[in-house]
C-alpha positions in Angstrom: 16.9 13.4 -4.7 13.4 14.8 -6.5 13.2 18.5 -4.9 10.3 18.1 -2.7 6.9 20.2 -3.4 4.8 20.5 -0.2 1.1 20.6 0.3 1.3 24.3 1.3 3.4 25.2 -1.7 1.4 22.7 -4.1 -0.3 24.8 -7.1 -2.8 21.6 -8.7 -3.4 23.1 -11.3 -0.5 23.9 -12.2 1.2 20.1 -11.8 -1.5 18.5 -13.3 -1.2 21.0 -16.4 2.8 20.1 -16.4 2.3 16.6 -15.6 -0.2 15.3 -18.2 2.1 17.3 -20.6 5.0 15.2 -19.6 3.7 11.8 -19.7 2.2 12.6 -23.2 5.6 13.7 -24.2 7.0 10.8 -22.7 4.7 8.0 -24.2 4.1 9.8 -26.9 1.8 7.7 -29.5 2.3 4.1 -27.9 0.4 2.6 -24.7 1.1 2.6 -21.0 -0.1 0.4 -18.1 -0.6 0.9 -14.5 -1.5 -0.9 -11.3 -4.0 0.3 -9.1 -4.5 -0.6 -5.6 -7.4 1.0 -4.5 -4.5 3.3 -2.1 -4.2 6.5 -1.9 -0.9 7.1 -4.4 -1.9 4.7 -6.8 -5.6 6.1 -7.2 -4.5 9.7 -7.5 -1.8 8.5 -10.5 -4.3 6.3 -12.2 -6.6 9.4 -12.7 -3.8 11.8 -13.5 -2.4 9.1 -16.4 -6.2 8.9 -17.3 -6.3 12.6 -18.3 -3.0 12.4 -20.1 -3.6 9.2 -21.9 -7.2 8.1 -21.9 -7.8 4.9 -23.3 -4.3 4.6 -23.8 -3.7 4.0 -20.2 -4.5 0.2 -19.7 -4.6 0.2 -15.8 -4.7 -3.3 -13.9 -5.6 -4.3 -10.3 -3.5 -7.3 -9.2 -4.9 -9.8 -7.1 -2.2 -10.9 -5.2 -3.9 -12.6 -2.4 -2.3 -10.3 -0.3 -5.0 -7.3 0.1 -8.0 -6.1 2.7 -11.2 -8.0 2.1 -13.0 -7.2 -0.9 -10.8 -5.1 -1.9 -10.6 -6.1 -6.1 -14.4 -5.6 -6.0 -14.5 -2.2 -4.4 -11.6 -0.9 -6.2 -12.6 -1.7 -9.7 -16.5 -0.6 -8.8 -15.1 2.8 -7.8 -13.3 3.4 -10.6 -16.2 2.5 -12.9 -18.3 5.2 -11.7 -15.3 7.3 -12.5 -15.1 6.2 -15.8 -11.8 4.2 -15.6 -12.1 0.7 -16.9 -9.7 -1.4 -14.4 -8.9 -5.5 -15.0 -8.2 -7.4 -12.2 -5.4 -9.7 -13.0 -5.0 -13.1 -10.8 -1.4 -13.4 -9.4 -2.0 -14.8 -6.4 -0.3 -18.5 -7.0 3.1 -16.6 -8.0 2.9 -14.7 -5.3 2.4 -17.1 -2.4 5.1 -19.4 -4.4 7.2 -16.4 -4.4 6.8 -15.8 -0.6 7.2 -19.9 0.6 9.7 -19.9 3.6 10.9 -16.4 3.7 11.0 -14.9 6.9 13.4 -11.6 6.7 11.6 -8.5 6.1 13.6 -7.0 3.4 13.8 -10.8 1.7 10.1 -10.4 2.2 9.8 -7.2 0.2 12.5 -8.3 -2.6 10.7 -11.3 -3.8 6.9 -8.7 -3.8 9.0 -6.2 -5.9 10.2 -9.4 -8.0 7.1 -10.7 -8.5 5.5 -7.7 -9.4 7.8 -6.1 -11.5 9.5 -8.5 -13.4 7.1 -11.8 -13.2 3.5 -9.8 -13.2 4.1 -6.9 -15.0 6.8 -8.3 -17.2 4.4 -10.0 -18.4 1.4 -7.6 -18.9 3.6 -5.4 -20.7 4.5 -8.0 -23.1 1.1 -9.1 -24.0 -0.2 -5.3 -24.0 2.7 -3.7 -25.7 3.1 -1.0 -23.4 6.7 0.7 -22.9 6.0 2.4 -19.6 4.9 1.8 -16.4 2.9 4.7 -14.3 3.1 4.4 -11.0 2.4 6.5 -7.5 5.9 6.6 -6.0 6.4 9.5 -3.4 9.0 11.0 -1.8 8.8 9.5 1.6 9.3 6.1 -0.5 12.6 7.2 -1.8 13.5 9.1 1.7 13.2 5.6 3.8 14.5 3.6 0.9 17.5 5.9 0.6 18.2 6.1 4.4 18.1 2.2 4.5 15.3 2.5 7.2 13.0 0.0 5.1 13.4 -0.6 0.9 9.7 0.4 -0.5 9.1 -1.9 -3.6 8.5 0.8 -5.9 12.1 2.8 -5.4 14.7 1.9 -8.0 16.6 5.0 -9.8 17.5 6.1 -6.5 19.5 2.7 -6.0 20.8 2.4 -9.0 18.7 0.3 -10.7 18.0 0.8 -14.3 14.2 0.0 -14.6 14.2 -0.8 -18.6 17.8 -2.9 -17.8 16.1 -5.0 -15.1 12.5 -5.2 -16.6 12.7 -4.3 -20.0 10.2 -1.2 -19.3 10.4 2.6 -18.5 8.8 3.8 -15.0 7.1 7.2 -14.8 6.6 9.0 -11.6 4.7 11.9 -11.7 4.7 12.1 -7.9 7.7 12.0 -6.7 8.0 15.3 -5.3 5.0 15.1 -3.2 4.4 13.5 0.2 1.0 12.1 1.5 -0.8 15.7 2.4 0.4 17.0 -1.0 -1.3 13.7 -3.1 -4.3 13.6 -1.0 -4.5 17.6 -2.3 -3.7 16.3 -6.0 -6.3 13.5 -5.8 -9.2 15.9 -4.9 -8.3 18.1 -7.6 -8.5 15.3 -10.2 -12.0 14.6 -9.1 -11.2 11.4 -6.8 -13.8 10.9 -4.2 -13.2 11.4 -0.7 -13.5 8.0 0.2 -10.5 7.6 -1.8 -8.2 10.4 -1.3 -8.8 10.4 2.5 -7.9 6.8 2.5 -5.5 5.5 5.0 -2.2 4.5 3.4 -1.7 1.0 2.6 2.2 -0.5 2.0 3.3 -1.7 -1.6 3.6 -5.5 -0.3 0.0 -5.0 1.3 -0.8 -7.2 4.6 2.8 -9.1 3.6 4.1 -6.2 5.4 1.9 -6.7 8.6 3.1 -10.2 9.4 6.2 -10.9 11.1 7.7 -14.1 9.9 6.4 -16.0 6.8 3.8 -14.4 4.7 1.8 -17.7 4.7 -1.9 -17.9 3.0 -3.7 -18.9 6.3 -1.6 -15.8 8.3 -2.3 -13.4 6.0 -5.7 -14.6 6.1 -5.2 -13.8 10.0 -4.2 -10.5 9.7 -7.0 -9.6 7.2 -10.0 -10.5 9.8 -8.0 -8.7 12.3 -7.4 -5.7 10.2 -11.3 -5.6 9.1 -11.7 -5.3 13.2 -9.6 -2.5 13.8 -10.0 -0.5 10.6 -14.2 -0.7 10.9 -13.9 0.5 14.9 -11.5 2.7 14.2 -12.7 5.1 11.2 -14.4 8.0 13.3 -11.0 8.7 15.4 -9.4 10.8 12.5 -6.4 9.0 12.6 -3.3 9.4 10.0 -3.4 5.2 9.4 -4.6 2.3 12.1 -3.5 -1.2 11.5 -2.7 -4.9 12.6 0.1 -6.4 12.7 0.6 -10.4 13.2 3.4 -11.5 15.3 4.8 -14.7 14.6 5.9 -15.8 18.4 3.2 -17.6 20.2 2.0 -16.6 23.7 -0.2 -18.9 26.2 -3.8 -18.7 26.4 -6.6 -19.3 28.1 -9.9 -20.9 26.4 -12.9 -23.0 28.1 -10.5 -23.4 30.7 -7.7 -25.3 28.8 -4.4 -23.6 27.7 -4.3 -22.1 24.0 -0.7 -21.5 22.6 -2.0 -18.9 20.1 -1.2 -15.9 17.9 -1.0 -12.2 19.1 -2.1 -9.1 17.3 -0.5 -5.6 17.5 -3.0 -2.9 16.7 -1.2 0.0 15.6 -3.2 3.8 15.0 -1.2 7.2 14.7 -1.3 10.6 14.2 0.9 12.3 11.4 0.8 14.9 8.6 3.1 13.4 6.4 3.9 9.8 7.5 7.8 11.4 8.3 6.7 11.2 12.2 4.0 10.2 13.8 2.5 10.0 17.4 0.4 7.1 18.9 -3.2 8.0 19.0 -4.7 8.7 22.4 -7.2 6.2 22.1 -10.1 6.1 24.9 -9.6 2.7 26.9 -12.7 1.4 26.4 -12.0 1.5 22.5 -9.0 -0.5 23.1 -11.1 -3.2 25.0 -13.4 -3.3 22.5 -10.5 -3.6 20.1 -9.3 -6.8 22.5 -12.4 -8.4 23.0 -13.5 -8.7 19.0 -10.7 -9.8 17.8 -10.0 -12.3 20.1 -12.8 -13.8 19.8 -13.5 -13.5 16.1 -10.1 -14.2 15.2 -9.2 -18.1 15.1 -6.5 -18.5 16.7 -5.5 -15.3 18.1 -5.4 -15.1 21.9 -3.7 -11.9 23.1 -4.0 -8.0 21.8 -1.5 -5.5 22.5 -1.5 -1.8 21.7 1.5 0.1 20.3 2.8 3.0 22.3 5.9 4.7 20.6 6.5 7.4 18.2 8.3 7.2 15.1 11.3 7.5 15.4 12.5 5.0 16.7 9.1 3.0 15.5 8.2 3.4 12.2 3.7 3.0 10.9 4.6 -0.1 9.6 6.3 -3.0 11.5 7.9 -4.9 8.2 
């Protein structure tokens, strides 16, 4: 295991000094890609491999159909004023082709790390010659992969998986000693905006990880009107992350006085430091009605809203 640097002990200077030195060594005079998705890891990397490689850094958003809405535009507009060209890159055919039937959680996350690494970015790297792949890996990724609580998509050393044996490319991961408090640190001291660095966290497989069931177009479409809801009435409660999650039973409804079978949402908000525990968020009641009563009735489809009440452990932020 990566010996762990916390936010308290965290000198930036210092690990960005040691950090661009090391990807330069690593890289050396070829080219490097990364993906960027607008989160809170990836953004922080991106602008750290920026300083170490410049132009020499080809960094990628990938479309994958599975993000928040308008989130390619608002990424790569971000990163322009920052000076960091990004290219979005259409995937999302292979991903919902990928994703066609399968219901298990851990199947669900196995054919996104597919996908991505060997499909998407096999590719990419082929037609832009790069050798290495940066990404934002941290070290709660590797503890819950390694404990079996949930595989992240981005873990592989840890597992025994050979990155350049199973993709034909190297993987850098500058941040693998940090957790969430320490990058959000590490992103302000690289310049990132605070709209940025005090994101909320986002999972690897995106809103594929907030449906229960099968990651279908038109319920991940769902789940991204819901989670516009809840994340735009939910920003001025300080909260670690908020969410919503679509559950793939159906419950009976009531609308214009006939029965609905429809779709529930979960909405999900928590307190934490480091995403290692976390407490439900004492949200005021009338919040939570308000919460209810939007989505319900903006949502098609969706006729019951429920609000999660316990801790992690034994929940964890993230139902998939």
């Amino acid at each position: 295991m990566p010996k762990e640097i916390t936010a308290q002990e965290l000198d930036t200077e210092h690990f960005i000094n040691e950090k661009v030195e090391e990807i330069r060594d690593t890289v050396g005079e070829g080219w490097a890609i990364n993906a960027l998705s607008g989160g809170v890891d990836s953004s922080t990397v991106t602008l750290l491999g920026h300083r170490a490689l410049g132009e020499r850094l080809k960094t990628v958003f990938i479309d994958n159909g599975l993000m928040r809405a308008g989130e390619a535009g608002q990424v790569t507009s971000l990163f322009q004023a920052l000076g960091v060209k990004v290219e979005v890159v259409d995937a999302y055919t292979e991903f919902f082709a990928a994703l066609k039937g399968v219901r298990d959680p851990e199947a669900k996350r196995e054919a996104i790390t597919q996908t991505f690494y060997r499909h998407v970015f096999g590719r990419l790297i082929r037609e832009s010659g790069a050798k290495y792949l940066l990404q934002g890996t941290i070290l709660t990724d590797v503890d819950e992969t390694v404990a079996g609580i949930k595989r992240q998509h981005n873990v592989f050393e840890q597992l025994g998986i050979d990155p350049q044996e199973a993709f034909g490319y190297r993987i850098l991961e500058p941040l693998i000693q940090l957790r969430k408090d320490g990058v959000r640190k590490l992103g302000e001291a690289l310049g990132l905006p605070g709209e940025l660095f005090r994101r909320i966290p986002f999972p690897g497989p995106a809103l594929a990880a907030r449906v229960i069931g099968e990651a279908t177009p038109e319920r991940i479409e769902t789940v991204r009107q819901a989670t516009q809801v809840v994340e735009r009435l939910l920003a001025d409660y300080d909260a670690f992350q908020y969410l919503a999650i679509l559950h793939e039973d159906r419950v009976t409804g009531i609308r214009d006085g006939q029965r609905d079978f429809g779709q529930q949402i979960e909405v999900r908000c928590w307190n934490s430091v480091d995403a290692r525990t976390a407490t439900p968020t004492r949200l005021p009641f009338e919040i939570l009605e308000q919460l209810g009563q939007e989505i319900v009735s903006t949502v098609p489809g969706v006729v019951s809203v429920t609000y999660n009440i316990a801790p992690k452990p034994p929940s964890t932020i993230e139902a998939v």
